[in-house]
Every structure is written in structure tokens, then in C-alpha cells.
N, C-alpha and C positions, 0 to 999 in steps of 0.2 A: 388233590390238586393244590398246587404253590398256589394262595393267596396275590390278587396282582399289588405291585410295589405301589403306591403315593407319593412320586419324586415331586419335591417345591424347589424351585429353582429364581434366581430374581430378577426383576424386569429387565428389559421388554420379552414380553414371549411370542409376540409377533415381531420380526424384520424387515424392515421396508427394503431391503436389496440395496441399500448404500452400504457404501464401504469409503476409509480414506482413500486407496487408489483409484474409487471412480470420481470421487471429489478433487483430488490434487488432477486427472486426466481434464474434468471438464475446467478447470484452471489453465493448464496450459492450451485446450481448443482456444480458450478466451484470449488469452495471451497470444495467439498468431497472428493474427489481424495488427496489431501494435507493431509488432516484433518487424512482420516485414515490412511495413511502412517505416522500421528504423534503419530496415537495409538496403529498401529504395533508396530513402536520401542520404545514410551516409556511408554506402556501399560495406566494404569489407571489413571497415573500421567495427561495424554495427557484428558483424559477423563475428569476428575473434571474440568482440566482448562478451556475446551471449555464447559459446565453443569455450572458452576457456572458462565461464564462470559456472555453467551449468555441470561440466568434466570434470573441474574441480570440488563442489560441491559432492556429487555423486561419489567422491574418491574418498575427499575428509570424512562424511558420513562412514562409509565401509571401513576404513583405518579408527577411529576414532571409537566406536563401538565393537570393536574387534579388538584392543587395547581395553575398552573397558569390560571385557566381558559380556556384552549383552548379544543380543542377536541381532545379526545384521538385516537390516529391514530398507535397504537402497530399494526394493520392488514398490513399496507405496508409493513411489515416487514423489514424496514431501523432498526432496533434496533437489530433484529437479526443479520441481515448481519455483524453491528458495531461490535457486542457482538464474533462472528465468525472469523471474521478481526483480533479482537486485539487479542485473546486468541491463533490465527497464531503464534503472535510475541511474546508470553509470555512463560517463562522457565514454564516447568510440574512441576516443585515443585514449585515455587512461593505459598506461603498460602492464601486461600480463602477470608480471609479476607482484603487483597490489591488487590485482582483481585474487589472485589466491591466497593473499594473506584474508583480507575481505571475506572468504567464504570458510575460512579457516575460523576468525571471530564469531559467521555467522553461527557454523554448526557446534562449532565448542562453548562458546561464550552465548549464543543464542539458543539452544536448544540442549544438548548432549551433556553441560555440566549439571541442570536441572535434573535430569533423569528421564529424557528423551521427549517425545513427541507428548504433546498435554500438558506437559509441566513447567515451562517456562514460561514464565512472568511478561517476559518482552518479547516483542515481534523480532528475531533473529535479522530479518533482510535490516532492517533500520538499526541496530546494535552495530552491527557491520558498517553500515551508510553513515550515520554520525562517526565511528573510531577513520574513516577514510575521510570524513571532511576536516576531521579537529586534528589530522597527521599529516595528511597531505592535500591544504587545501586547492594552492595551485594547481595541480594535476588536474584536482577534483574539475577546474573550471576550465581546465582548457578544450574550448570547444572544435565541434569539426564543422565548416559550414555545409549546408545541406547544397544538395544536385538543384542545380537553374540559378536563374537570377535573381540574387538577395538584394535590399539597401543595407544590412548589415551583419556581419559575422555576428553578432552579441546574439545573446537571448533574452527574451523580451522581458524578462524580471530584469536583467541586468542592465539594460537599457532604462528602463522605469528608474532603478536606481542613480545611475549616472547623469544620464540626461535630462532625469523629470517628466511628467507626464505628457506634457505639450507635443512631444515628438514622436512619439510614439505610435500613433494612429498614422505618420508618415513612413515609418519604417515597415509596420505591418500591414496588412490585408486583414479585413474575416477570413477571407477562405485560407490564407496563409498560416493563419491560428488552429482550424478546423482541423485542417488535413496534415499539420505540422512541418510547412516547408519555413520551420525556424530554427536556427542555431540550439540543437539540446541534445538532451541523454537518448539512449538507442533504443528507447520505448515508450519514451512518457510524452511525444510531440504530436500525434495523431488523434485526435479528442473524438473525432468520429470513431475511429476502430476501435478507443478504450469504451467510447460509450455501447457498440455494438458484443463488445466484451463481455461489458456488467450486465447488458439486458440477457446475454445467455446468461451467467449466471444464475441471475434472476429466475428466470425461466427452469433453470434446472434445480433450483429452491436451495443453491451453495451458502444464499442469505439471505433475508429478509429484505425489505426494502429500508427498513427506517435507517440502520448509519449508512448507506452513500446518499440517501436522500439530505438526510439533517446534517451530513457535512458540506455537502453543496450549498444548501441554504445558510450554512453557519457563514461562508465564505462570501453569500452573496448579500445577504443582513448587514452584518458587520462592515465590508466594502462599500454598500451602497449609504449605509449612513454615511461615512466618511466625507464618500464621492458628492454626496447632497449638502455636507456643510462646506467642503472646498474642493469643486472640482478641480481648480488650478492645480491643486495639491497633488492630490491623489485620484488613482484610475478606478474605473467604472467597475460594476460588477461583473458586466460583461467580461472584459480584459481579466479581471483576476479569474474567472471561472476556467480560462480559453487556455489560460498561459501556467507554465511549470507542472509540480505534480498534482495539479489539483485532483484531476478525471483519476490518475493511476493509483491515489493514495485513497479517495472515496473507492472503489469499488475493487481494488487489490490488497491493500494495507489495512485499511482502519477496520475492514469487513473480517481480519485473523479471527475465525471460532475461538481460538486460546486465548487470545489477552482481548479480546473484547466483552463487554455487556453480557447477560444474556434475558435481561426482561424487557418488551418494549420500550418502556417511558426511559429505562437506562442507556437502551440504544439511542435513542434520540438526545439524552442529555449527550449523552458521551460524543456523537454526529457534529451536533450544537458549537459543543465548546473546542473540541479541535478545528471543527470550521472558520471561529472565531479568531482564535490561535494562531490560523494560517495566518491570515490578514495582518493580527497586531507582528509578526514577525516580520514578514514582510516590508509592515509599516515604518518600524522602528528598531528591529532589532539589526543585526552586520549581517545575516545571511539572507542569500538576494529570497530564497524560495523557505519556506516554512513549513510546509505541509506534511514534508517527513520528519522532519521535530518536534510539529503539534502532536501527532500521532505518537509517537514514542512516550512524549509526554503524559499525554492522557492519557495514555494505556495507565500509567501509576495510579488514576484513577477508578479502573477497572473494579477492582476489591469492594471500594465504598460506594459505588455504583450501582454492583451486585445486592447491596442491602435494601434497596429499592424494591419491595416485594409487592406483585400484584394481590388483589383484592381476592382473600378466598370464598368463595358461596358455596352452599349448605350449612355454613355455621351456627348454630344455634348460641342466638344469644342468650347470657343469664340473664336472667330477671333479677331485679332489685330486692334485695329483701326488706321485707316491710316492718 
């Protein structure tokens, strides 16, 4: 009788039954609730943006790895999720024809020249989102007003900006904040449905709790110092937490498995200082919203972040020689 074989094979030898396509699917579940709150109020406009960005993506991907030789992998549905992502953070009128250069940077220059999915350094939707603000910023801003009765076309960063803070709590509502009946991009206005978002997330363990917690709080630390040495100055915690990408970039953005942290106390650093980041951009820097440029930023931190290593136990320490 054959002797039985001794296969060693390398971790894990147990599967938890995830996979990327059930992780990118419960992304885009989380992403519906946004999505159509971008279509309630800014109708069709919200529609083409997420139809052309999502199609396009899906396309680049398949052409793109089919020139490069590798195997076409459009079924994990990482290209959609991408395509879903960016078209969040994209004004409804933006033209068609920049939403496919955009997905074109994302999947070439954000993912595919790396050597595909895991390998890229930068979060792709944001690679794409900065080369479309720094090319075409106009476009980038020209907003759609939302369904019902506004006091202003702007969006409340840009408002803050122009007007100063005094005005601000006359142009907007809470509930106007919450539910996103504001001038903005065609996913990132409904703070309720992103937050309803991240807690499925959450729930289905796509990420830990520590970066959307510690970039929330980076956002509301930092603002709220501000707000307590001048309020005349600058807005509340509240307001920055309500307004632009904050919600969309804590629990969609800064949470990317690939360019984020992966030990605790890392995640929370890394939370932290993009949180912070928003605000000082915001504050001081020319573009009205920061949140997606903190994030981009700090990803470059990622690497020296990782060298942050938790505490090993059972280690035997040496003894002193005597």
C-alpha cells in the first residue's frame, strides 16, 4: 500500500468564505442609499454621472489588462465599485467626456500600471479626482442646484469660503445638511445614507472601526479648537463634520484595505491626521473641500505607519548576564 503523502501548504488553512467580490458587492449595497439620494435631487444629471463612470470603468479595466497580458478580472467587481466611488464625488454636470478620461487615470495610473489590484500605492478614485480638479477646475465646481427650495446654489464649503461664517447657518438647515438637500456631487450630500452605509460596512467587518472613527474625530478636534479660539472666524464642528466629503471619505476612501494602515494604533494615527488635514485645507489652503486630498496625502504615509508594530506576547525575555 502507497504510504499517505504529507502536503504543507501556507497559511491560512482555514477560509472564512470572503472573497474580493463579496467585499467590493457589500460596497456597492452601501453605496445605494447615497447614490439615490443623489438622484432624488439632482435627477438625471446624478444618473449619466454614475452610467458613464461606472461603464467606463468596467471597459478601461477589460481593454487595459487585455493589452497587458494579464487576465481579465471585470467579475470582482473592483471596477465598478471604483467607477461608483468616483462618480460619488463628481458634480452631475461634469461632461461625459472628462468622467472617461477620469476613469481612464483611475484604472491605468491608479491601479493597472502597479500590477493590478493590491499593488498600488494610491487610492485610484482620488488619483483620478485630484488630475480632474488640477485640469479642469471649473467644470470640477459647477454645481447643479438640488430639487425644492434652496437659499443658495453654492455648496456650503463654498459658501463658508466666500461669504464667511456668519451666513451660513442662514443658508443652511440641520436637516438640509443631514439629508443633503445642498448644492454638491452626486453622492457625497446625504450624511444620513453614507452613515447608514459605513455602519453596514461595519457590520459586515469590510473594516474596523478605527479610521472612520479617528477621521471623524481628526475633523472635529481640529475644527473645534479653531471654532473655540474664533468662532467669528471659523465654523463649528458640527458644520465641518455635515458638509462636503467628510462622511464619503471616512467610510469609503480613507477605509481602502490597499493604501491604508494595517495595525490598530496605525489606523488611528493615520484617522487622526487626515482628519486634521481636512480642516487645515479647508482652513487655509484654495480648495473649498480637503478631504479628498488629505486622504491621498496621507496614504504616502501608509508605509511608515506600517512600521508601527503591536506588542508581541510569549516572548521570552533574556536575562542579563551577570
Amino acid at each position: 500500500m502507497k504510504a499517505p503523502e504529507l502536503v504543507v501548504s501556507a497559511t491560512p488553512h482555514i477560509h472564512s468564505g470572503n472573497s474580493v467580490q463579496k467585499m467590493m458587492l457589500n460596497i456597492i449595497i452601501a453605496l445605494i442609499p447615497a447614490i439615490a439620494a443623489g438622484v432624488y435631487f439632482y435627477g438625471m444629471g446624478a444618473v449619466r454621472v454614475v452610467a458613464v463612470s461606472v461603464l467606463s470603468a468596467v471597459a478601461w479595466q477589460a481593454i487595459l489588462q487585455k493589452m497587458m497580458g494579464r487576465k481579465v478580472t471585470i467579475n470582482d467587481l473592483t471596477a465598478v465599485v471604483s467607477g461608483l466611488v468616483l462618480a460619488a464625488i463628481l458634480s452631475p454636470t461634469l461632461p461625459w467626456w472628462m468622467i472617461v478620461i477620469a476613469t481612464l487615470i483611475m484604472i491605468l495610473l491608479g491601479k493597472e500600471i502597479y500590477g493590478g489590484l493590491g499593488c498600488n500605492p494610491f487610492n485610484g478614485v482620488l488619483v483620478a479626482y485630484v488630475a480632474l480638479r488640477l485640469s479642469y477646475p471649473e467644470a470640477m465646481i459647477a454645481w447643479t442646484p438640488p430639487a425644492g427650495d434652496i437659499m443658495t446654489e453654492l455648496p456650503p464649503l463654498q459658501v463658508l469660503r466666500d461669504e464667511g461664517v456668519g451666513v451660513i447657518w442662514e443658508y443652511f438647515t440641520l436637516k438640509d445638511l443631514l439629508i443633503g438637500k445642498v448644492a454638491g456631487t452626486a453622492g457625497e450630500g446625504c450624511k444620513i445614507a453614507l452613515l447608514i452605509g459605513g455602519l453596514f460596512l461595519l457590520l459586515r467587518r469590510n473594516f474596523s472601526w478605527h479610521i472612520p472613527v479617528s477621521f471623524l474625530a481628526g475633523i472635529a478636534i481640529l475644527s473645534g479648537i479653531l471654532w473655540l479660539a474664533d468662532p467669528e472666524k471659523y465654523a463649528s464642528p458640527v458644520f465641518h463634520l455635515l458638509v462636503g466629503g467628510s462622511f464619503l471619505a471616512a467610510f469609503f476612501l480613507a477605509t481602502d484595505s490597499t493604501t491604508s494602515p494595517v495595525t490598530p494604533i496605525a489606523m488611528v494615527l493615520y484617522g487622526l491626521i487626515a482628519g486634521m488635514l481636512t480642516v487645515v485645507i479647508r482652513a487655509w489652503a484654495q480648495w473649498e473641500d480637503g478631504a479628498y486630498f488629505a486622504v491621498l496625502m496621507i496614504s504616502t504615509l501608509t508605509p511608515l505607519l506600517d512600521m508601527i508594530k503591536p506588542r508581541v506576547y510569549g516572548r521570552v525575555k533574556a536575562s542579563a548576564s551577570s
